[in-house]
CHARMM-style PDB file with segment names, atoms N, HN, CA, C and O in Angstrom:
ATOM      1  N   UNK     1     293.757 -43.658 103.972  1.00  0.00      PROA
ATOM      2  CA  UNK     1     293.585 -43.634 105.419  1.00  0.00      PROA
ATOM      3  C   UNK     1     294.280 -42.416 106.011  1.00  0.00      PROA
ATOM      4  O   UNK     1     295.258 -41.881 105.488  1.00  0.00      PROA
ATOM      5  N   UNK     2     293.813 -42.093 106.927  1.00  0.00      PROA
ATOM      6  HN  UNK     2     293.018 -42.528 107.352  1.00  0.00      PROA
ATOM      7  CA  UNK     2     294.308 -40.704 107.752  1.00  0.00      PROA
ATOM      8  C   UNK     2     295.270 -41.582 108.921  1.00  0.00      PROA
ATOM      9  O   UNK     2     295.175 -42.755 109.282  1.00  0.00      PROA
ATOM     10  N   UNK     3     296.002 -40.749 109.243  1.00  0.00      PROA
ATOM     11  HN  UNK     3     296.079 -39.796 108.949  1.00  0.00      PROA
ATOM     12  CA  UNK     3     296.765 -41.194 110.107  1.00  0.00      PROA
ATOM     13  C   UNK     3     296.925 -39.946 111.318  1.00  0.00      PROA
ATOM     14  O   UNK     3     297.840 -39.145 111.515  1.00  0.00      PROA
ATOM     15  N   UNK     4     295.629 -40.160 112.017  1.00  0.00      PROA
ATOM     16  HN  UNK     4     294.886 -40.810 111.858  1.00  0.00      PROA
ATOM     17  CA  UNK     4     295.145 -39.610 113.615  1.00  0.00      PROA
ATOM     18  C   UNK     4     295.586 -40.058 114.737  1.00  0.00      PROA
ATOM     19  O   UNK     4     295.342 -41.202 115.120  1.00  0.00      PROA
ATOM     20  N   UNK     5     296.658 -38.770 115.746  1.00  0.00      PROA
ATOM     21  HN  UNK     5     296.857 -37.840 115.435  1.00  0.00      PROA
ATOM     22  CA  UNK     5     296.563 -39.429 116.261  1.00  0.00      PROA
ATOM     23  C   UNK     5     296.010 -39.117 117.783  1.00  0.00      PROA
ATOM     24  O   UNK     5     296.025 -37.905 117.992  1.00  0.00      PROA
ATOM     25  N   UNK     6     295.593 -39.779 118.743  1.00  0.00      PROA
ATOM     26  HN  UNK     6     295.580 -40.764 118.573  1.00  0.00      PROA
ATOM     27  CA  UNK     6     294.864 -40.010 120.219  1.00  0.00      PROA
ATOM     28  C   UNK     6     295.333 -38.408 120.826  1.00  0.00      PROA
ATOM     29  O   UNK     6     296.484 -37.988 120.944  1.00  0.00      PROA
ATOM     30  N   UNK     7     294.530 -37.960 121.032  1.00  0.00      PROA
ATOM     31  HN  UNK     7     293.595 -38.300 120.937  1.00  0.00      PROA
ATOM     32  CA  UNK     7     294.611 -36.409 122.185  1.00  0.00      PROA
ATOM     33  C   UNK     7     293.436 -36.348 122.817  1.00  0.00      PROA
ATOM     34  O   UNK     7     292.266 -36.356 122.436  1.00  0.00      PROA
ATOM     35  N   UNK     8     294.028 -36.280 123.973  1.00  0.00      PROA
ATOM     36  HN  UNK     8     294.979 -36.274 124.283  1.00  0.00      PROA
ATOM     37  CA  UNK     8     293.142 -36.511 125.544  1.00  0.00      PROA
ATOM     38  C   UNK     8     292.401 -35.063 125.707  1.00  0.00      PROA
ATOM     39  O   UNK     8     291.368 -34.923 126.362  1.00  0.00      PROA
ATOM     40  N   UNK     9     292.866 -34.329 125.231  1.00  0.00      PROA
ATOM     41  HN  UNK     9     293.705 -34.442 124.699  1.00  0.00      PROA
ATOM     42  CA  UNK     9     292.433 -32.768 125.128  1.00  0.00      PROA
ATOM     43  C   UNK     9     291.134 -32.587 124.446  1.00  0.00      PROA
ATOM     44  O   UNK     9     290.228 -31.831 124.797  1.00  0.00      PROA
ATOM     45  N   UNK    10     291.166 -33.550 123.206  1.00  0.00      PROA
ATOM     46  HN  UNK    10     291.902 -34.164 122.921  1.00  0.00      PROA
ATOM     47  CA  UNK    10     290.158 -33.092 122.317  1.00  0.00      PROA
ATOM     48  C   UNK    10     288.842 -34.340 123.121  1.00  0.00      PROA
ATOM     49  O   UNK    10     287.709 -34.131 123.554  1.00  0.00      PROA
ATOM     50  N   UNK    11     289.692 -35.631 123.024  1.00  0.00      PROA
ATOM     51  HN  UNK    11     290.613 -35.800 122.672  1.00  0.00      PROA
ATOM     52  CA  UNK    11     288.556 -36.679 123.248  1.00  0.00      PROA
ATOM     53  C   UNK    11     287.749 -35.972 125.638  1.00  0.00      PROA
ATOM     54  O   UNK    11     286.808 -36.337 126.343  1.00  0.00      PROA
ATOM     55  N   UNK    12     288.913 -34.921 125.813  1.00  0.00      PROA
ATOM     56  HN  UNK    12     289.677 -34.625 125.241  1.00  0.00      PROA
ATOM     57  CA  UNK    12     287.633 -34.724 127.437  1.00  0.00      PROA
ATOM     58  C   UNK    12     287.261 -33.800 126.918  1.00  0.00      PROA
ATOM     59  O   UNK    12     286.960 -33.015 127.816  1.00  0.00      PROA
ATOM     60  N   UNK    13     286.982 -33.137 125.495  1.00  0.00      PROA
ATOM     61  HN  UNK    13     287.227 -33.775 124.765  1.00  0.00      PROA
ATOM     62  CA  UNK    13     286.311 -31.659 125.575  1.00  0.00      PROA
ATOM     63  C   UNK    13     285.036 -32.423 125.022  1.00  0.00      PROA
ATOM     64  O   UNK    13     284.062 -32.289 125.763  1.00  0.00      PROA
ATOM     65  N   UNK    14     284.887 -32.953 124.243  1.00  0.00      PROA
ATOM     66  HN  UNK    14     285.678 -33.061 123.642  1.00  0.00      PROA
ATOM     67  CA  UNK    14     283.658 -34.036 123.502  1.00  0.00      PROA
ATOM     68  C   UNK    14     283.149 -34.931 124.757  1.00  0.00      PROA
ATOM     69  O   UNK    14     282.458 -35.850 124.316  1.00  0.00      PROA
ATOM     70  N   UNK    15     283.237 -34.968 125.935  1.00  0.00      PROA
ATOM     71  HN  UNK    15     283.799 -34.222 126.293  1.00  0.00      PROA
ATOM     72  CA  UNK    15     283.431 -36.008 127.396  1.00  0.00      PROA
ATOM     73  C   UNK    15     283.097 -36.853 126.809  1.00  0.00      PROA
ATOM     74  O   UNK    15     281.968 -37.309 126.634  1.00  0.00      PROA
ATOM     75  N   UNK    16     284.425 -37.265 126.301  1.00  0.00      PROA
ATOM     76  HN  UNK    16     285.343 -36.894 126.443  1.00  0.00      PROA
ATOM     77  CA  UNK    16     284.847 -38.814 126.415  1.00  0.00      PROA
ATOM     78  C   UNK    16     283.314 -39.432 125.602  1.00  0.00      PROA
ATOM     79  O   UNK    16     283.037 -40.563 126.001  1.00  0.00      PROA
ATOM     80  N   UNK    17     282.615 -39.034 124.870  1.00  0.00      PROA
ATOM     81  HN  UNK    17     282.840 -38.115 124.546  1.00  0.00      PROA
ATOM     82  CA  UNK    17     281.470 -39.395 123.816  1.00  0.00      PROA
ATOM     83  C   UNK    17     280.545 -40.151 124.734  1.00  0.00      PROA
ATOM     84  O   UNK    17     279.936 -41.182 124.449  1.00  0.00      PROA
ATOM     85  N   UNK    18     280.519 -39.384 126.067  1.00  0.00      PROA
ATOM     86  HN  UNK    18     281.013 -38.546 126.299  1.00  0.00      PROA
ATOM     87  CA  UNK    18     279.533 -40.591 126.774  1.00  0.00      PROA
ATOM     88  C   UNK    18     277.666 -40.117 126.564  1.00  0.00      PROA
ATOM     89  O   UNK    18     276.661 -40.827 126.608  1.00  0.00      PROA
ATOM     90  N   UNK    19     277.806 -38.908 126.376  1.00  0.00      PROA
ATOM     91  HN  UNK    19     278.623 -38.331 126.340  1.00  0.00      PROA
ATOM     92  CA  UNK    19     276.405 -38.012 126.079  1.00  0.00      PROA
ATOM     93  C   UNK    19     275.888 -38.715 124.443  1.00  0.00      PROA
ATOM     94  O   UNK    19     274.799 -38.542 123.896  1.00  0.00      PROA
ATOM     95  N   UNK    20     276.927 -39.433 123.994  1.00  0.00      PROA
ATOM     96  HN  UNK    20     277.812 -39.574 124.439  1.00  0.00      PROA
ATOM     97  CA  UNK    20     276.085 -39.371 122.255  1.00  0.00      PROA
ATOM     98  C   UNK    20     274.759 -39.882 122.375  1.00  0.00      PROA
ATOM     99  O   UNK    20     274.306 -40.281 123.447  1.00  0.00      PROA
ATOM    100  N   UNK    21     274.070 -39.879 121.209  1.00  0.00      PROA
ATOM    101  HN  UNK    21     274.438 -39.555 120.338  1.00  0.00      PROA
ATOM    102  CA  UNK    21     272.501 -39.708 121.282  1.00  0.00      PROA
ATOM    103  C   UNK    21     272.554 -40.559 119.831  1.00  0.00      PROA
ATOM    104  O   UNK    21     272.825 -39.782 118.916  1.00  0.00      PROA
ATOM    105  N   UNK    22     272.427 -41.507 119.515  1.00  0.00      PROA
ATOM    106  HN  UNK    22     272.206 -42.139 120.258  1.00  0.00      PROA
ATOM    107  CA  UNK    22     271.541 -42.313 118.397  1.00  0.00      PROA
ATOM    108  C   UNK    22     270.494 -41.590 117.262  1.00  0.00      PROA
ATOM    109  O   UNK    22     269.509 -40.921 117.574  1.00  0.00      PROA
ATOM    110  N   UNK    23     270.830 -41.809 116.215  1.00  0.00      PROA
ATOM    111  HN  UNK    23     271.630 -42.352 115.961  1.00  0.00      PROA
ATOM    112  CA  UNK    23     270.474 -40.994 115.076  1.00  0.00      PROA
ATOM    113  C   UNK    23     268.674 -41.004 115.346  1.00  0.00      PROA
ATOM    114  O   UNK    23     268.201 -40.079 114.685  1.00  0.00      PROA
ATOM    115  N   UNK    24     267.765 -41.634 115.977  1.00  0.00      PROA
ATOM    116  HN  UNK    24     268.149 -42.386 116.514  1.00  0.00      PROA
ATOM    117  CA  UNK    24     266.512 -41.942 115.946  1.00  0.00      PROA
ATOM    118  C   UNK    24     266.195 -40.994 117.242  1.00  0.00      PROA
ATOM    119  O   UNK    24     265.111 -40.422 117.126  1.00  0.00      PROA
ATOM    120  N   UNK    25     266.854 -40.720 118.372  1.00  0.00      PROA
ATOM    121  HN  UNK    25     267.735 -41.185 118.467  1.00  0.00      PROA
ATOM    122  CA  UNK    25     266.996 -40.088 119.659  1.00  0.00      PROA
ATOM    123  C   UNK    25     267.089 -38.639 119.825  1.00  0.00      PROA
ATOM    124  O   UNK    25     266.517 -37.825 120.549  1.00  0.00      PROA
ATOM    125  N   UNK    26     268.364 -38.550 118.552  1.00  0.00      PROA
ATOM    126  HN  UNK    26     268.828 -39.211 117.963  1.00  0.00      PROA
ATOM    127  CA  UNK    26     268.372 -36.974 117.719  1.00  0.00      PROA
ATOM    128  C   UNK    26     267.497 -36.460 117.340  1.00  0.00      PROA
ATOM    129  O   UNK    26     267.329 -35.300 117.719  1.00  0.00      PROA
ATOM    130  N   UNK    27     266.655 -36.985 116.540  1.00  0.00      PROA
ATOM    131  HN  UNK    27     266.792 -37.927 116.232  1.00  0.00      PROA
ATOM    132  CA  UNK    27     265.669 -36.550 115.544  1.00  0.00      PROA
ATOM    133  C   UNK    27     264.542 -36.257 116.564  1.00  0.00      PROA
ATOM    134  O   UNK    27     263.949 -35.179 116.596  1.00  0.00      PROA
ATOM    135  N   UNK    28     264.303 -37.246 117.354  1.00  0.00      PROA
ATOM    136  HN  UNK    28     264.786 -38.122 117.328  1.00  0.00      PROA
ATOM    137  CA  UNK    28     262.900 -37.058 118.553  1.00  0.00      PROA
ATOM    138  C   UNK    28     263.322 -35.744 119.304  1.00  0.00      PROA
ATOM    139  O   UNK    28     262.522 -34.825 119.476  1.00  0.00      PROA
ATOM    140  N   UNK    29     264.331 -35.715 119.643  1.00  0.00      PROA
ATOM    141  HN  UNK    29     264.982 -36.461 119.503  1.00  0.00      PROA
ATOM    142  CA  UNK    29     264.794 -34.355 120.188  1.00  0.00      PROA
ATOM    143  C   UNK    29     264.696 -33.158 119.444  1.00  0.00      PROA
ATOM    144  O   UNK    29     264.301 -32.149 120.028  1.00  0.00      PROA
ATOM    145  N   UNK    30     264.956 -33.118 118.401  1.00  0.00      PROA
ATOM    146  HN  UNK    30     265.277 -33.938 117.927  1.00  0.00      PROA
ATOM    147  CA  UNK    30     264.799 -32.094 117.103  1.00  0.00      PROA
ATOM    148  C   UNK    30     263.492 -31.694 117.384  1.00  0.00      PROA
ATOM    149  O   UNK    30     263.163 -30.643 117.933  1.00  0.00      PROA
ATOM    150  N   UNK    31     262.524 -32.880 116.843  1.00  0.00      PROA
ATOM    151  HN  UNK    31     262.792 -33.734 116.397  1.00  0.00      PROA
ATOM    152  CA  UNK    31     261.123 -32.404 116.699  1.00  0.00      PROA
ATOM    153  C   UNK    31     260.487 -32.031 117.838  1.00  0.00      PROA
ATOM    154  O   UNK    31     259.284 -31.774 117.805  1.00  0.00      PROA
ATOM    155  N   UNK    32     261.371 -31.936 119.240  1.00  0.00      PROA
ATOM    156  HN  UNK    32     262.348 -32.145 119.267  1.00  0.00      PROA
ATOM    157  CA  UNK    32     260.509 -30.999 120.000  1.00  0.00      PROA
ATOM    158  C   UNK    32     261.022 -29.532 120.603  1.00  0.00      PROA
ATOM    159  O   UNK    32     260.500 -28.739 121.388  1.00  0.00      PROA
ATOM    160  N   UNK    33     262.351 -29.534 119.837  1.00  0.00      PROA
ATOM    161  HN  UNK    33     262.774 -30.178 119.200  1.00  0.00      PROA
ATOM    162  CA  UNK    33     262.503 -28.532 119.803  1.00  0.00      PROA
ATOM    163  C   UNK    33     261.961 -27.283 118.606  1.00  0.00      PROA
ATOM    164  O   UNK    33     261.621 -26.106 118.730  1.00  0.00      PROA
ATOM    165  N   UNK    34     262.082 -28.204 117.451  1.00  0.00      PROA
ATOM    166  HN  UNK    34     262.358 -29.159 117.350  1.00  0.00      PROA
ATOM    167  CA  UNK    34     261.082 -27.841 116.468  1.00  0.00      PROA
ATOM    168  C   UNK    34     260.283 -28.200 115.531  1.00  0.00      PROA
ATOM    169  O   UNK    34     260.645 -28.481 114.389  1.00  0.00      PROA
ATOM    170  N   UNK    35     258.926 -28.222 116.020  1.00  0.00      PROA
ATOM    171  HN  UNK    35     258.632 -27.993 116.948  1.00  0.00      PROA
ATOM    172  CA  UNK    35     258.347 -29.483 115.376  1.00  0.00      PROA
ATOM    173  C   UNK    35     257.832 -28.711 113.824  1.00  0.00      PROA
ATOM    174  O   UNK    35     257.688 -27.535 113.487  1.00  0.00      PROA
ATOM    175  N   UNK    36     257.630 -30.189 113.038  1.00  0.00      PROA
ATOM    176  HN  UNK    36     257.747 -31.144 113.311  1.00  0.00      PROA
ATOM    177  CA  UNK    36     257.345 -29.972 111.398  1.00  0.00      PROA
ATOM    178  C   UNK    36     256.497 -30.447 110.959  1.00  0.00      PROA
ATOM    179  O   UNK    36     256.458 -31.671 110.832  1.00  0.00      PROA
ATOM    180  N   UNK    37     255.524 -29.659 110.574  1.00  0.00      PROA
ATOM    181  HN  UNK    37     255.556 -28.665 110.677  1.00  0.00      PROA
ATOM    182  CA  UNK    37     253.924 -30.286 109.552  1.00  0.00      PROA
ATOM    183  C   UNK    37     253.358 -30.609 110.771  1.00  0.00      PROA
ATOM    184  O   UNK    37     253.081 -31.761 111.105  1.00  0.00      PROA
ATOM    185  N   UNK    38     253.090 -29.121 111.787  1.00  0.00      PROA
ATOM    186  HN  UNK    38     253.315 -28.185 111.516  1.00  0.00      PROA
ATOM    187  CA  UNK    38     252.370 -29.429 112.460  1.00  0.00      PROA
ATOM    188  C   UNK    38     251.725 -27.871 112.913  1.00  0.00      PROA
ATOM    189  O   UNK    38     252.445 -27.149 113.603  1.00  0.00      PROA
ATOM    190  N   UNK    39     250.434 -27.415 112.527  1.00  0.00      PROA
ATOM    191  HN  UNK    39     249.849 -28.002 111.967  1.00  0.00      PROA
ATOM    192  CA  UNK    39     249.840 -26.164 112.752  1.00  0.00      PROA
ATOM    193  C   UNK    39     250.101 -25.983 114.462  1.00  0.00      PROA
ATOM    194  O   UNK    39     250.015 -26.732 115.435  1.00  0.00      PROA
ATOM    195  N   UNK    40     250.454 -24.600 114.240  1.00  0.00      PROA
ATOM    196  HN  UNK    40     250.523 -23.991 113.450  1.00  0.00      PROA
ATOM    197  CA  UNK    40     250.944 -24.248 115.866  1.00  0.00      PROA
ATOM    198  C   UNK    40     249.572 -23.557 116.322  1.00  0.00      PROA
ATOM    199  O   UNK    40     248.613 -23.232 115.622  1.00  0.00      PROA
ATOM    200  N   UNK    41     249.796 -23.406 117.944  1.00  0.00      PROA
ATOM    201  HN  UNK    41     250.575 -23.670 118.513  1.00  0.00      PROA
ATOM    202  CA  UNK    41     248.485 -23.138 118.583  1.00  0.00      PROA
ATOM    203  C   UNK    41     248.401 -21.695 118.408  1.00  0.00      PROA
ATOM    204  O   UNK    41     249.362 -21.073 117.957  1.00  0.00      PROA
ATOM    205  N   UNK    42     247.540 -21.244 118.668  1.00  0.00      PROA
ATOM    206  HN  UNK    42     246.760 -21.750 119.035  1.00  0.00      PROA
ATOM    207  CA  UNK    42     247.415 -19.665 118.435  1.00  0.00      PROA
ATOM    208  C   UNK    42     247.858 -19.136 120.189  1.00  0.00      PROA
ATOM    209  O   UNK    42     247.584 -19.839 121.162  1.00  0.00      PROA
ATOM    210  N   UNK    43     248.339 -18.230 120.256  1.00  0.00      PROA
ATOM    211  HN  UNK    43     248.561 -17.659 119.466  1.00  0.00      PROA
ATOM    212  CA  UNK    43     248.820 -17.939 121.608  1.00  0.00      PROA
ATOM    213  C   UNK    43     247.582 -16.948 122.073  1.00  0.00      PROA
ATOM    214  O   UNK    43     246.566 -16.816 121.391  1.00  0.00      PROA
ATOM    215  N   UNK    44     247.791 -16.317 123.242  1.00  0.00      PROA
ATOM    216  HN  UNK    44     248.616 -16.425 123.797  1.00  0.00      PROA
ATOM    217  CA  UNK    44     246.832 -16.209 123.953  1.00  0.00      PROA
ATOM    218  C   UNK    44     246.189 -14.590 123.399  1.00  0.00      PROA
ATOM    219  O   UNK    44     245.009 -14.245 123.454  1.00  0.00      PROA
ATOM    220  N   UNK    45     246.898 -14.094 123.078  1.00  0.00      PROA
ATOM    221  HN  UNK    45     247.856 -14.375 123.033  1.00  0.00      PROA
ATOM    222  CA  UNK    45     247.150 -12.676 122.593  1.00  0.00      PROA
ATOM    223  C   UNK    45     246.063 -12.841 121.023  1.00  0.00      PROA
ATOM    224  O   UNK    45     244.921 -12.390 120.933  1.00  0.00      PROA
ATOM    225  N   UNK    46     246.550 -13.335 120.311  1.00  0.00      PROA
ATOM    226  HN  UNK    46     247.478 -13.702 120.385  1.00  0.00      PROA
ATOM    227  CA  UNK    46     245.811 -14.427 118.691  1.00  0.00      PROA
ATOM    228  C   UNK    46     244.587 -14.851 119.013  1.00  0.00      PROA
ATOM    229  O   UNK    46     243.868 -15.145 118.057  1.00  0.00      PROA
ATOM    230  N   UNK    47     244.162 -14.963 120.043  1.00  0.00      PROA
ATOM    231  HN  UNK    47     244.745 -14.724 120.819  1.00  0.00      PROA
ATOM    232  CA  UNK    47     243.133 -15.972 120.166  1.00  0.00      PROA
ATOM    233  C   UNK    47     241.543 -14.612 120.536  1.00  0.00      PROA
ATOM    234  O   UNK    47     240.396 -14.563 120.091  1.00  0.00      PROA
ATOM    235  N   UNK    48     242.394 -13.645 121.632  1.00  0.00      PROA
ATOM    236  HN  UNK    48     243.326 -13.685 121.994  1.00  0.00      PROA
ATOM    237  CA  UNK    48     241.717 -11.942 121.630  1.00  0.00      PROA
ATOM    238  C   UNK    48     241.263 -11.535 121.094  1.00  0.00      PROA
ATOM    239  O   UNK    48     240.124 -11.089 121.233  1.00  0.00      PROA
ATOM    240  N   UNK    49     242.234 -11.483 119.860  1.00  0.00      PROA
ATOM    241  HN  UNK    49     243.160 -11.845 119.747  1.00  0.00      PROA
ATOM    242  CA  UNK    49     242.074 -10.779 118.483  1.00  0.00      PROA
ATOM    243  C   UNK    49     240.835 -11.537 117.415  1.00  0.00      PROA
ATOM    244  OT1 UNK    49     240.615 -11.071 116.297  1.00  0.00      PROA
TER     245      UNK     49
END
């Protein structure tokens, strides 16, 4: 066991863990920031050509 101890410094720079996000919440967020196994659109410039 570690023996940690409580700092108010570290736990308001993390705010106080009120933002956390659920491992299933993460991932949905991921994939729209970058989505996977999914052909991207051709942009407008690609499409000219």
């Amino acid at each position: 066991h570690y023996d940690l101890k409580h700092n108010d410094d570290i736990v308001s720079f993390f705010n106080d863990f009120s933002d956390h996000l659920a491992e299933e919440a993460l991932w949905e967020l991921s994939l729209k920031i970058k989505p996977r196994n999914i052909t991207r659109r051709k942009t407008e410039r690609e499409e000219r050509t």
